[in-house]
C-alpha positions in Angstrom: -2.0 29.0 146.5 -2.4 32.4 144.3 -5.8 32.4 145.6 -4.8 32.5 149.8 -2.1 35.0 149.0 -4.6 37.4 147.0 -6.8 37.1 150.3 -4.2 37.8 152.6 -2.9 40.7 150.0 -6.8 42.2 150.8 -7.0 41.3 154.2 -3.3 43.5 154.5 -4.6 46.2 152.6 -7.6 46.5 153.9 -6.3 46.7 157.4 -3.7 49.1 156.0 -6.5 51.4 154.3 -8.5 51.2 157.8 -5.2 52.4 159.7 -4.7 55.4 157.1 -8.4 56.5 157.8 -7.8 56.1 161.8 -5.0 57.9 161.7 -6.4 60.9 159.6 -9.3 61.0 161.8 -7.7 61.3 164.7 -5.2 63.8 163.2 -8.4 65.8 162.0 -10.3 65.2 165.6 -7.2 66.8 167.3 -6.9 70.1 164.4 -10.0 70.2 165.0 -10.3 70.2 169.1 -7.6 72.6 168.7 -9.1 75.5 166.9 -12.6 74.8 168.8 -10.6 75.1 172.0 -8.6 78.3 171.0 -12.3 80.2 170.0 -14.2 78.7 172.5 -12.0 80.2 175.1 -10.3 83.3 173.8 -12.7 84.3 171.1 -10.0 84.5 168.6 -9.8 82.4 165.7 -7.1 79.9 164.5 -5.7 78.7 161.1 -3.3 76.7 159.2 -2.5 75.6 155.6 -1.2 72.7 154.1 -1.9 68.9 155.3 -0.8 67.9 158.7 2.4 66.2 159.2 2.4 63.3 161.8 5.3 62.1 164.0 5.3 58.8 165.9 8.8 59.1 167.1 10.2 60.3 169.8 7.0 61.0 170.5 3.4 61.1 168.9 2.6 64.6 167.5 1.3 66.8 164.9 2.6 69.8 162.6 0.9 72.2 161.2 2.2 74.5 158.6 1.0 78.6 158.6 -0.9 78.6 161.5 -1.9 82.0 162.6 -4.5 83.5 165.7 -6.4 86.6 164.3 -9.5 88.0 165.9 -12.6 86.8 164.4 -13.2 90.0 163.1 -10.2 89.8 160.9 -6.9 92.1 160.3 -3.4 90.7 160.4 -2.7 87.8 162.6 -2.0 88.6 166.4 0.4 85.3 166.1 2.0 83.4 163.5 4.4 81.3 162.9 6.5 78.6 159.9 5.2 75.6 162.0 3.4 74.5 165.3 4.2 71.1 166.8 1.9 69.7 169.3 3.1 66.7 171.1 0.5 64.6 172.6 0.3 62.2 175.8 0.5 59.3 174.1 0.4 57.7 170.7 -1.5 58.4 167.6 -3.1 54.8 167.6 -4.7 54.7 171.0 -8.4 54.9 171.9 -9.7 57.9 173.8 -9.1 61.1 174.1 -5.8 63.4 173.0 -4.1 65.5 175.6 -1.6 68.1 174.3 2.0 68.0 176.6 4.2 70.3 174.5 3.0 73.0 171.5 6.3 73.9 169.9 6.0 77.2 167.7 9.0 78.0 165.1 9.5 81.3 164.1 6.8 83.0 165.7 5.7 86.5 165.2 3.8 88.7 168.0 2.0 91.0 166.1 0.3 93.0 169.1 0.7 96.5 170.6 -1.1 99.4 172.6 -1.5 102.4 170.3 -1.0 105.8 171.8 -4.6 106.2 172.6 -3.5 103.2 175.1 -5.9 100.4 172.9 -4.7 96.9 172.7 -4.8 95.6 169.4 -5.3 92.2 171.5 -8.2 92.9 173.2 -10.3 89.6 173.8 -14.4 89.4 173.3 -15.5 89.6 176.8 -16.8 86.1 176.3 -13.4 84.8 176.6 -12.2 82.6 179.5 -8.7 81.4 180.9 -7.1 78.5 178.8 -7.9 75.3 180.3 -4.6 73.6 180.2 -4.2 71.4 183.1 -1.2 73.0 184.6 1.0 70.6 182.2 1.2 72.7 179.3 4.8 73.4 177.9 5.3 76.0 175.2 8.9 76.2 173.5 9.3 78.8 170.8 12.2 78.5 168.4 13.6 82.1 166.6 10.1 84.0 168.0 10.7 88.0 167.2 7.6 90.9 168.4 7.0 92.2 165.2 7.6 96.2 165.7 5.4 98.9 164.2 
């Protein structure tokens, strides 16, 4: 009898272990995607601290704490923010690829102005392109502010 339950003790924990890894894969495929996405087509790069929380209700989505878009050749960031939330299409578990429905930025701060020469602090590589969202991209910002100078 103790020797069935310890098998089906390591048969649970062994599927357990393999969900944790699936799960942080996939959460690590979609940071990942992200950032790739946000230089690939704007030039700029993006960052965030901290582990990534996960959500699988209401819906299936990721936080990130500290993220922040700076140009790649550094400075302060052109955005920031506390958090970003990006709510996917459907759940963390499924096979095949992540679509993002909703990012969700909390406190943001716009860091970017025209100096009096008329220069954008913004102004993108020429190598960048227009986002590739699909039309069905919804961004909410919570308690954003333009940060003056």
């Amino acid at each position: 009898m103790r020797f069935r339950t310890a098998i089906a003790g390591a048969l649970v924990g062994g599927a357990l272990i393999a969900l944790v890894v699936f799960v942080i894969l996939r959460i690590n495929g979609i940071t990942g995607a992200v950032a790739q996405s946000i230089s690939h087509d704007t030039g700029l790069s993006f960052t965030y601290s901290g582990i990534p929380g996960i959500s699988f209700w209401p819906d299936a989505a990721v936080t990130l704490s500290n993220p922040a878009i700076t140009l790649p050749s550094g400075g302060p960031p052109l955005v920031s923010a506390t958090e970003i939330r990006l709510s996917l299409d459907r759940g963390l578990l499924s096979a095949g690829e992540h679509h993002i429905r909703t990012v969700a930025l909390t406190d943001a701060r716009f860091n970017m102005f025209i100096d009096r020469n008329g220069k954008a602090n913004w102004a993108l590589p020429s190598t960048a392109q227009p986002l590739a969202t699909g039309g069905n991209l919804a961004i909410r910002i919570t308690s954003g502010r333009p940060l003056s100078r």
